[in-house]
C-alpha positions in Angstrom: 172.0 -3.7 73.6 171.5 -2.4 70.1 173.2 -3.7 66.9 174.0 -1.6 63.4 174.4 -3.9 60.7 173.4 -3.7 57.0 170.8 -6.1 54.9 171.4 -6.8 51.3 169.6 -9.9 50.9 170.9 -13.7 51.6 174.3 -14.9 51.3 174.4 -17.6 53.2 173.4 -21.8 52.9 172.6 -24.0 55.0 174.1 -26.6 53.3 174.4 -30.2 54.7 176.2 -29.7 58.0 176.9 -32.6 60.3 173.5 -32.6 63.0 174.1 -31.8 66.7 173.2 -34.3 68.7 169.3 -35.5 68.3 168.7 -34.7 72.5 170.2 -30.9 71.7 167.6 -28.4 73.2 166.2 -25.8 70.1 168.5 -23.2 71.4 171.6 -25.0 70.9 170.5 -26.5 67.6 170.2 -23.0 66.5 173.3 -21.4 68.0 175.1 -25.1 66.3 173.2 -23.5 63.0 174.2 -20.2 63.2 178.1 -20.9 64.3 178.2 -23.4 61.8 176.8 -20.4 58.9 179.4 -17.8 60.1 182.5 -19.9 60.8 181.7 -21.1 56.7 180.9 -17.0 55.3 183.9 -15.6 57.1 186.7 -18.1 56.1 190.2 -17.3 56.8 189.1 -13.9 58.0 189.5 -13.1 62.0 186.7 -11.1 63.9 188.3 -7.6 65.0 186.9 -6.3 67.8 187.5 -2.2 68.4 186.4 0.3 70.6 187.9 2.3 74.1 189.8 0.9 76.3 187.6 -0.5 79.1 184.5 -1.0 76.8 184.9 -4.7 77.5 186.6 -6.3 74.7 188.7 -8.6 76.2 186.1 -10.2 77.6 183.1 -10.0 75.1 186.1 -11.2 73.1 186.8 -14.4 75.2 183.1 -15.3 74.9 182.6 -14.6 71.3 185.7 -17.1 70.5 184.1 -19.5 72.5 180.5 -19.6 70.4 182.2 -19.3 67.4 184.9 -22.3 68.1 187.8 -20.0 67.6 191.1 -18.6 68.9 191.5 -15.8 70.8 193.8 -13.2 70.8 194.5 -9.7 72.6 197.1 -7.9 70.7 198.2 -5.8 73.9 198.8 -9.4 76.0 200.9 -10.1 73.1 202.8 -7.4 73.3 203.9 -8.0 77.1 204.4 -11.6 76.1 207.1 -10.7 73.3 208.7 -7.9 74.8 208.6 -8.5 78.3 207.3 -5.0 79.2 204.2 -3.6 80.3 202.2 -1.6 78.1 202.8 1.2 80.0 206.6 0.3 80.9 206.7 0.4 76.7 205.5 3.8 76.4 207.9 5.1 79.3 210.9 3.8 78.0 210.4 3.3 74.2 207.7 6.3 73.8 204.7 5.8 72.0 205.3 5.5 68.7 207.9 2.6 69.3 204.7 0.9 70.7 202.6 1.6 67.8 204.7 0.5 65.4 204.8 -2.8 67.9 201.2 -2.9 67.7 200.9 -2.9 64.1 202.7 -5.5 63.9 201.1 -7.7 65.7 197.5 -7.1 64.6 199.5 -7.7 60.6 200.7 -10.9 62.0 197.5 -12.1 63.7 195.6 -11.0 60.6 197.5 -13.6 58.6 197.0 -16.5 61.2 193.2 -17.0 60.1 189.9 -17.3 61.7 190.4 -15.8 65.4 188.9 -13.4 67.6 191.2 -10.6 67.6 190.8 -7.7 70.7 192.8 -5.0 69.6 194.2 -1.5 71.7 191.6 1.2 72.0 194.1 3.6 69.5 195.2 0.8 67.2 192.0 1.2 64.6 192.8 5.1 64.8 196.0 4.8 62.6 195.0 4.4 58.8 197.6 1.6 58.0 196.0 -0.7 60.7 193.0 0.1 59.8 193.0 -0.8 56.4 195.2 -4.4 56.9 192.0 -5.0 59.2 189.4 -3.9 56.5 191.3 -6.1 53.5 191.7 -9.2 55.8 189.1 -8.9 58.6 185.1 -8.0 60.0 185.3 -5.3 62.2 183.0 -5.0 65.5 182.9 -1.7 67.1 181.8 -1.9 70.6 180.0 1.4 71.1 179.9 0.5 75.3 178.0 3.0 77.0 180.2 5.8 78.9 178.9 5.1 82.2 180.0 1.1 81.7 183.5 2.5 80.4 184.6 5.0 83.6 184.0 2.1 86.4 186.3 -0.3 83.9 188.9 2.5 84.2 188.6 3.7 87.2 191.7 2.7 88.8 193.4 1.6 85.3 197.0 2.4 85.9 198.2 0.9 82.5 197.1 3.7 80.4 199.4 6.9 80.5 196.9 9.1 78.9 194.7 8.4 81.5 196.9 9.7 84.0 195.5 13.1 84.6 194.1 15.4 87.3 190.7 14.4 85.6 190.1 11.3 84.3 186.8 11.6 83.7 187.4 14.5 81.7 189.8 12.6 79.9 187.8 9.6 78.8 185.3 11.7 77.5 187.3 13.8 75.2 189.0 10.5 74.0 185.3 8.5 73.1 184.2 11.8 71.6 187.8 11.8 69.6 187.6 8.4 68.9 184.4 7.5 68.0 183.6 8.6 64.8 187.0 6.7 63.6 185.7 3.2 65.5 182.0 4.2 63.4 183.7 3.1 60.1 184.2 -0.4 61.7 181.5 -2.9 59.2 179.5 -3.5 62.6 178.3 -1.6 65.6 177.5 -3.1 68.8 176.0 -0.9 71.7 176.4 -2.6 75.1 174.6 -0.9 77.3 175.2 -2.6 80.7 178.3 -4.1 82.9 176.1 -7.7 82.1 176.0 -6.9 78.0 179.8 -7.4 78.1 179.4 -11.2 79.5 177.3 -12.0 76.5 178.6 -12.7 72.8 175.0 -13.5 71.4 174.6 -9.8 70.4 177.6 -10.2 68.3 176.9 -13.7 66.3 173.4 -12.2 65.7 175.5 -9.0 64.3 178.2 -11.5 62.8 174.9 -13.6 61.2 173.1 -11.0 59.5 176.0 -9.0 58.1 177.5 -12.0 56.7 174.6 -14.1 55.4 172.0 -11.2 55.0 174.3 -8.7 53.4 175.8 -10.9 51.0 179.3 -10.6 52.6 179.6 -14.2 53.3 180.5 -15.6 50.0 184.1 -15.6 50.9 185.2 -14.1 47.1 188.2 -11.5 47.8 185.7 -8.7 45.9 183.6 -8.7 48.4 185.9 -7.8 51.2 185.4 -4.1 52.3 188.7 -1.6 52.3 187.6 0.8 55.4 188.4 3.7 54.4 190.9 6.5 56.0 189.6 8.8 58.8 187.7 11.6 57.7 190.3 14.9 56.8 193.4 12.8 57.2 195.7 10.8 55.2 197.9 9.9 58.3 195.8 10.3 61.4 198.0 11.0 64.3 198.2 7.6 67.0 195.9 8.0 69.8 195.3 5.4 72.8 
């Protein structure tokens, strides 16, 4: 699994924090340390995790909210919740830019509910609004999952109607090669490379770690926050799942 991240020299204290217990093995000491160091540098400020559908993030998501002690939150489950509709239901009888405008909602309001784990749609960080609201009040993890993880995760997805084509393998590769270089302006990259990366959150709190206490983003001061800025040739990028 390989991680992008960015080094500008330390931001982060160690502090006094209460001690784990004294029989704790190394390993937990340091992942108490290192939870302890991020949950401090980000704040109020909710991890955002982006990326295609099917490149794991409900998941990842799930186990990176457990190491870091925090809520978890899939924008799309609550969706359903609210409305009462499937996803896909939503898109049939509301059309899809009912649903976006849905969407954005809910990632606003979860943005404002601070510190969470927050798994968003795999077109929600394509639309400039949302992707700004996450830039201003969030740090952003793109998981760059490798294609041949992502088409056994879809292959019999039925919840997606742009995946509902006479080739869907087709189809998912035009949509990562559309997508990605919108998801590369998230503030971290994570590259899972295998089915067993996605079960794993470590490569994320090391990301998490040295972006916020290495990069001097982790000072919690409102300057430092990072606007991301709007997709390349576009003022008003068109929604995309």
């Amino acid at each position: 699994m390989s991680i992008r991240t960015v080094n500008r020299g330390s931001a982060c204290s160690s502090g006094q924090p209460d001690s784990p217990a004294a029989s704790a093995s190394p390993k937990r000491t340091a992942h108490f340390a290192m939870t302890r160091e991020i949950r401090g540098a980000l704040g109020a400020r909710p991890t955002v995790l982006v990326g295609m559908m099917g490149a794991g993030k409900s998941s990842l998501g799930r186990a990176l909210a457990r190491r870091l002690e925090s809520r978890f939150i899939d924008s799309d489950k609550e969706i359903e919740a609210k409305t009462g509709k499937s996803i896909i239901r939503i898109f049939a009888e509301d059309g899809e830019a009912h649903f976006r405008n849905l969407e954005a909602n809910e990632i606003k309001r979860a943005l404002e509910q601070g510190p969470a784990v927050l798994s968003t749609g795999g077109g929600a960080f394509m639309i400039d609004d949302v992707r700004h609201h996450i830039g201003r009040k969030a740090v952003s993890i793109w998981l760059n999952t490798n294609e041949d993880v992502i088409r056994p995760n879809l292959k019999h997805n039925t919840k997606c109607p742009k995946l509902r084509t006479s080739d869907q393998d087709q189809t998912i590769s035009d949509l990562m090669q559309a997508h990605n270089s919108i998801y590369r302006l998230a503030n971290l990259t994570i590259a899972p490379q295998h089915r067993r990366d996605l079960k794993s959150a470590d490569a994320c709190m090391t990301a998490l770690h040295a972006y916020l206490c290495d990069a001097g983003q982790g000072t919690g001061q409102a300057g430092l926050f990072q606007e991301l800025p709007d997709a390349p040739g576009s003022q008003n990028a068109e929604p995309r799942v």
